[in-house]
C-alpha positions as CSV (number, residue, x, y, z in Angstrom):
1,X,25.4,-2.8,3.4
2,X,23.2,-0.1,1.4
3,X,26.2,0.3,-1.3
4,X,26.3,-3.7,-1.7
5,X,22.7,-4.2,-2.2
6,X,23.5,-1.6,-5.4
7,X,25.8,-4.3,-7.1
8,X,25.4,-7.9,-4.9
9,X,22.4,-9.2,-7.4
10,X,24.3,-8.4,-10.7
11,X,26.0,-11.5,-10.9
12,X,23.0,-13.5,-9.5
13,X,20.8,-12.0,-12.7
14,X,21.1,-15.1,-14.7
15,X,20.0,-17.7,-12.2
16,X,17.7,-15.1,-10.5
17,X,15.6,-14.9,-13.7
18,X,16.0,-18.8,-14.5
19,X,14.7,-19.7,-10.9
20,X,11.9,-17.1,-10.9
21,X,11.1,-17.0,-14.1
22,X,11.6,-13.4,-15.2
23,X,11.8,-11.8,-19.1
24,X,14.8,-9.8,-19.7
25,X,13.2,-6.4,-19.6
26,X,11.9,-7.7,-16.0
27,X,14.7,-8.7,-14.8
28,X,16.0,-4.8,-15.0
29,X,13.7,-4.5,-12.6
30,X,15.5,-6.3,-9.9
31,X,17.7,-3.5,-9.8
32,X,15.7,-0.4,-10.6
33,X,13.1,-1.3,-7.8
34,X,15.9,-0.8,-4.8
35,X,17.9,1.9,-6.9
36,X,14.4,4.3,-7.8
37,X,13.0,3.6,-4.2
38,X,16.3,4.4,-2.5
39,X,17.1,7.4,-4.6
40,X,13.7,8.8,-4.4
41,X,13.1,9.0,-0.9
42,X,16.8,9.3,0.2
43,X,15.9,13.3,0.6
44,X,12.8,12.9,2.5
45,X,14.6,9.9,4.6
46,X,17.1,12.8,5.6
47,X,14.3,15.1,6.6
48,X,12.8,12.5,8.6
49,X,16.3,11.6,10.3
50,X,16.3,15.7,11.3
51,X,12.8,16.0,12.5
52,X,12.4,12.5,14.9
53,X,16.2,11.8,15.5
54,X,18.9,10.2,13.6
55,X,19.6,7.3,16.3
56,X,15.9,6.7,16.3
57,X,15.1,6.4,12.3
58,X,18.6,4.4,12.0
59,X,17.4,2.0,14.4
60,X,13.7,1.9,12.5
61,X,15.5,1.8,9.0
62,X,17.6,-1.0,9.3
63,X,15.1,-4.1,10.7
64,X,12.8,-2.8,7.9
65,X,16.2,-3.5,5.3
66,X,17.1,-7.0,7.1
67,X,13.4,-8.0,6.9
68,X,12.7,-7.1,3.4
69,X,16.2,-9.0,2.7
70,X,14.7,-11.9,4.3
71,X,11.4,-11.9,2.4
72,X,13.2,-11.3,-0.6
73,X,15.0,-14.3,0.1
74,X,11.6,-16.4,-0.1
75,X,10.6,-15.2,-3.2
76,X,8.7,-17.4,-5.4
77,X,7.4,-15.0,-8.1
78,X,8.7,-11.9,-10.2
79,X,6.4,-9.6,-8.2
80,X,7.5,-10.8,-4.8
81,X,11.2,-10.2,-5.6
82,X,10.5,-7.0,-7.2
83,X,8.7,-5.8,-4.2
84,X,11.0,-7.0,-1.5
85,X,13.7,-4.7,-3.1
86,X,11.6,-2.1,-3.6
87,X,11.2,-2.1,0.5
88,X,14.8,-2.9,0.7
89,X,15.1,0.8,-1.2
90,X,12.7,2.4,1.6
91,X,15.2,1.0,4.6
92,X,17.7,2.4,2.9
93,X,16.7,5.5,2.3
94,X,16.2,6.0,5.8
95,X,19.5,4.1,6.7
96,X,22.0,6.1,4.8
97,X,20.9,9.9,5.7
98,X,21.1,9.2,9.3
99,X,24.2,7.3,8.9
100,X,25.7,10.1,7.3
101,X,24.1,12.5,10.5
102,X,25.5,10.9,13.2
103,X,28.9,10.8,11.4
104,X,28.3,14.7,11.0
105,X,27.4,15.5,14.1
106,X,30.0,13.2,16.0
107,X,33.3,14.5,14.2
108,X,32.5,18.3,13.3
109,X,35.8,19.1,12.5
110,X,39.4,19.1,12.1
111,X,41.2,16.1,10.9
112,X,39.2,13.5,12.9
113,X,36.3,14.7,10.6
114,X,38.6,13.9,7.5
115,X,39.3,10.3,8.4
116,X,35.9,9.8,9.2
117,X,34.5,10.5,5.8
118,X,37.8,8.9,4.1
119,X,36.5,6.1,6.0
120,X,32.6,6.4,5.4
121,X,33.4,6.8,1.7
122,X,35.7,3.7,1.3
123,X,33.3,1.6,3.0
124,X,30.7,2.7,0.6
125,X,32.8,2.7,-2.2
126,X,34.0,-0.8,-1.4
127,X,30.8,-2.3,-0.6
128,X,29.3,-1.4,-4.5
129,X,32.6,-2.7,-5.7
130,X,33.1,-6.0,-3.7
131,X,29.1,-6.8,-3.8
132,X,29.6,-8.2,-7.1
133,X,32.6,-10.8,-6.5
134,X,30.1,-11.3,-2.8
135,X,27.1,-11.6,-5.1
136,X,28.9,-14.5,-7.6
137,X,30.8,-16.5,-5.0
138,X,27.6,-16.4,-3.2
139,X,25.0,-17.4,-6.1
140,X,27.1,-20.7,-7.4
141,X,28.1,-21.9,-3.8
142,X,24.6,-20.9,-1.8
143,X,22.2,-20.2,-4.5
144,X,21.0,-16.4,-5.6
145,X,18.9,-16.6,-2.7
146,X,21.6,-16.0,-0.6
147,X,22.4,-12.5,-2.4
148,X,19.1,-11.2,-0.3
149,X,20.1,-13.4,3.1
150,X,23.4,-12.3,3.2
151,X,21.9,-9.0,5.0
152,X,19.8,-10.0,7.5
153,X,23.2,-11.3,9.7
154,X,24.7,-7.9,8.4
155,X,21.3,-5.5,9.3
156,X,21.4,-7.6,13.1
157,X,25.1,-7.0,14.0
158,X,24.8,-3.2,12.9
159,X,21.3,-2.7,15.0
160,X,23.1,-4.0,17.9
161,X,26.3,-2.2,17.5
162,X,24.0,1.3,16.9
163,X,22.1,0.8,19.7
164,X,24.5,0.1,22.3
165,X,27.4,2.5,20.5
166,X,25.3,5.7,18.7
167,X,25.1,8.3,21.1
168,X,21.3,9.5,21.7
169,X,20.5,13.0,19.2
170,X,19.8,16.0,21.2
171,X,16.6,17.7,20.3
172,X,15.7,18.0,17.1
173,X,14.9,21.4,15.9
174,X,11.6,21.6,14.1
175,X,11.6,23.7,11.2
176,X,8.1,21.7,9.7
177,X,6.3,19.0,7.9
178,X,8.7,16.7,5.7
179,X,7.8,17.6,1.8
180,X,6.1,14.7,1.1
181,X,4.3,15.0,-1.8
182,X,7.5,16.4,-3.3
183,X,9.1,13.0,-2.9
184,X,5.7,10.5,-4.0
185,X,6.0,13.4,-7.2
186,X,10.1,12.7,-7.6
187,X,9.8,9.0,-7.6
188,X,7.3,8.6,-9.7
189,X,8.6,10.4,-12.0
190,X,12.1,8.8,-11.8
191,X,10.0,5.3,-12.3
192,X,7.8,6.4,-14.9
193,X,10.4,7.6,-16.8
194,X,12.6,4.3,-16.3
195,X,9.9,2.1,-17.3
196,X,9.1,4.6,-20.0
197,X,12.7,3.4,-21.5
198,X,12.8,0.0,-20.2
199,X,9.6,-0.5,-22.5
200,X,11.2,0.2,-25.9
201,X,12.1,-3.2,-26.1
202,X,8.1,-3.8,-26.8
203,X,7.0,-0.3,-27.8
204,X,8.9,1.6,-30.4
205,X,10.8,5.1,-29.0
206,X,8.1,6.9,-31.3
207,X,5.0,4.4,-30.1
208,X,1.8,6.4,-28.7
209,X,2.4,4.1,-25.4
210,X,6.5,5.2,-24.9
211,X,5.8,8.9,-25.4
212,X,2.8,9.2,-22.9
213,X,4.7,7.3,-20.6
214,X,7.7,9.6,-20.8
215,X,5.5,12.4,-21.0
216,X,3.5,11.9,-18.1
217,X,7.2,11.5,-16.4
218,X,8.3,14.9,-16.9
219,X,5.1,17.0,-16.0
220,X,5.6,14.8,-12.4
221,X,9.4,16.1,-12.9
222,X,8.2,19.2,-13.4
223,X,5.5,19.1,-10.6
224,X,8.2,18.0,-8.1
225,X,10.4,21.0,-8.7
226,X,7.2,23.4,-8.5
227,X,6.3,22.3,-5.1
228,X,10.1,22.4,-4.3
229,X,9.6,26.0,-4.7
230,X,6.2,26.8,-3.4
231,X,6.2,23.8,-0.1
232,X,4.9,26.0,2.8
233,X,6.7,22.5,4.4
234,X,10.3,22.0,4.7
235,X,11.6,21.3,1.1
236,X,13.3,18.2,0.2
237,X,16.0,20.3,-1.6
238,X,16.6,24.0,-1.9
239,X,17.0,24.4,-5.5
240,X,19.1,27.5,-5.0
241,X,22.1,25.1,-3.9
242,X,22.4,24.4,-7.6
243,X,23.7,27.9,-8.1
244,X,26.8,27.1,-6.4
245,X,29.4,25.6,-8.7
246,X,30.8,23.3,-6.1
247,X,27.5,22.3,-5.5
248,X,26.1,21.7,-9.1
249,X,29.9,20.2,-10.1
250,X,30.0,17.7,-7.2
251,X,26.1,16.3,-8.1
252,X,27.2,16.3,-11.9
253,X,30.0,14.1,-11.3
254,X,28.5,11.6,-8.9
255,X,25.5,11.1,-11.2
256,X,27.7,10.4,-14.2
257,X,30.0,8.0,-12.3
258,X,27.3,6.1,-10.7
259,X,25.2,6.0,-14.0
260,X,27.9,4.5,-15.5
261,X,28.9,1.9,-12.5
262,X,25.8,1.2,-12.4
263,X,25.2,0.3,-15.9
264,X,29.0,-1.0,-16.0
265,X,27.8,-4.1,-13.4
266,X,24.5,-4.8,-14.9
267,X,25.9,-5.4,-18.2
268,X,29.3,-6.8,-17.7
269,X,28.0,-9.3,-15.1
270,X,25.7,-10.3,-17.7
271,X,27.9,-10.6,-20.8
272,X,30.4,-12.9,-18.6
273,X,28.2,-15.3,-18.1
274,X,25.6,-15.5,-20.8
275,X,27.9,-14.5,-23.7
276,X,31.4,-15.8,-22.3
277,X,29.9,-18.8,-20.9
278,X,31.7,-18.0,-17.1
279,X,30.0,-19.1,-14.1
280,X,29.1,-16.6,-10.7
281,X,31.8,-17.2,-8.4
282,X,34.6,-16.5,-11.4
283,X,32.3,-13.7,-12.9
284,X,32.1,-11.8,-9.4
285,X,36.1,-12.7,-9.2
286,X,36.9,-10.5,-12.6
287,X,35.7,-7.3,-10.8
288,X,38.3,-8.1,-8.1
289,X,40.8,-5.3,-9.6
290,X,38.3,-2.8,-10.2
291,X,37.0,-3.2,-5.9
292,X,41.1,-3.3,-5.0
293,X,41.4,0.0,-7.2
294,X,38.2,1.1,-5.6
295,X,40.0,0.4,-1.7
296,X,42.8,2.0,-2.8
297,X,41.8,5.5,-4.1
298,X,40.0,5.3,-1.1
299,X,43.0,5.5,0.9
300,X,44.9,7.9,-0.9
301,X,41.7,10.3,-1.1
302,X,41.9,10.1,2.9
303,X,46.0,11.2,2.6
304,X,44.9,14.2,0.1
305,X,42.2,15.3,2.6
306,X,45.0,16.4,4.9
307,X,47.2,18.0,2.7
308,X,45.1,19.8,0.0
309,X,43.2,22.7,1.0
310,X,39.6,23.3,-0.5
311,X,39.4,24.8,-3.6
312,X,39.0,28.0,-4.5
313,X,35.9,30.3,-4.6
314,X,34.5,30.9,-8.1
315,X,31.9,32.9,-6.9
316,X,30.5,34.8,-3.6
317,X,27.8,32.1,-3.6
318,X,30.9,29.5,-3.2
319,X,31.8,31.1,-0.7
């Protein structure tokens, strides 16, 4: 559900804007508002999960998604859409960290663990990739409201099923106050420096307006990392993780393939139908073999997790 909410609007772009009345350098916004809020916070969601219990933040997390999904739904204006997601971002952030606990904590090791994550990942994995043939067949059969309503049946079944099948956490183990000034700092930033871009279309990359914008970006970028390493609270990230390759390699990779998925569905969804003349349900249906390819690498990945060891050390940090 948290994956699919990163693709499901693509191909409900053109009738979203039509219907609501957005520009195109708005309508970017549609997407950026869930992605920025959902990145942003992911770290201090996590935090949160640790300190007050996983169960209990996963059972906060997701009526806060299905009810922002709902409002969304309703939307009459720009704004309202725009801020629904932007709350739809917040459940998430708290939604996928103590997802990802529980899974942790409930298969530690051993090949149990492996399927579990094989699992975990393919649903993730296929949720971003089958949200956009969701979001098309949806938007010319239902109408693009339906892209938002589609989770509230989605974020019900799931509170139920954690509530009566998610074991309770033991005690949490204090180690202090969530970092959250690091996180209001890293969002900001991120946002800033998105609308900073997202602006060029109106202010010239060498305008006064585009280069205090992404100025005032980076010193919060900046800020955030200097209170990473000075927090008397408990960091949102230990920036000495970066020194290990595995570590810095891993977080390379994922933000080039999801910059470019991510750009890859906003665009293509866009050129099928305003450029190609193709309508939602057969736009969303195009991406079919790229969700299928998506399942089954998925699958395979799970086979390799048996049989291939972990790689090698390349330092004593690695190790």
């Amino acid at each position: 559900m948290v994956s699919l909410d990163l693709s499901v609007v693509n191909v409900g772009l053109p009738e979203i804007a039509s219907g609501l009345g957005f520009s195109d350098a708005g309508l970017t916004w549609v997407i950026h508002a869930y992605a920025l809020t959902f990145g942003g916070l992911l770290l201090l969601g996590g935090k949160i999960a640790d300190r007050y219990g996983h169960k209990r933040i996963l059972l906060i997390g997701l009526p806060v998604f299905g009810l922002a999904s709902l409002i969304g739904g309703f939307a009459q204006e720009p704004g309202h859409l725009v801020a629904a997601r932007a709350v739809q971002g917040v459940g998430a952030a708290t939604l996928a960290p103590a997802a990802l606990a529980l899974l942790t904590s409930t298969f530690p090791s051993g090949k149990a663990r492996v399927k579990a994550f094989g699992v975990w990942s393919a649903m993730n994995a296929a949720g971003g990739a089958l949200g956009v043939l969701i979001g098309g067949v949806l938007t010319e059969y239902a109408g693009w409201e339906w892209v938002m309503f589609v989770n509230v049946p989605m974020a019900a079944v799931a509170l139920a099923l954690a509530w009566r099948g998610v074991a309770a956490d033991p005690p949490a183990r204090r180690r202090g106050r969530p970092d959250v000034l690091g996180a209001v700092l890293a969002t900001a930033g991120m946002t800033l420096l998105v609308f900073g871009v997202v602006r060029t279309d109106q202010h010239a990359w060498g305008s006064s307006v585009t280069l205090t914008t992404l100025a005032i970006a980076v010193v919060l970028l900046v800020a955030f990392i200097y209170v990473e390493r000075t927090t008397v609270r408990d960091p949102l990230i230990r920036l000495g993780l970066f020194s290990n390759r595995s570590v810095a390699g891993a977080n390379g990779y994922n933000l080039l393939l999801g910059g470019a998925m991510a750009s890859a569905f906003y665009f293509v969804s866009l050129y099928l139908q305003r450029v190609l003349g193709e309508g939602p349900a057969m736009s969303g249906l195009q991406f079919l073999p790229f969700a299928l390819g998506v399942i089954v690498g998925s699958v395979i990945a799970i086979k390799l997790g048996y049989k291939v060891p972990a790689g090698p050390c390349w330092s004593a940090a690695d190790c």
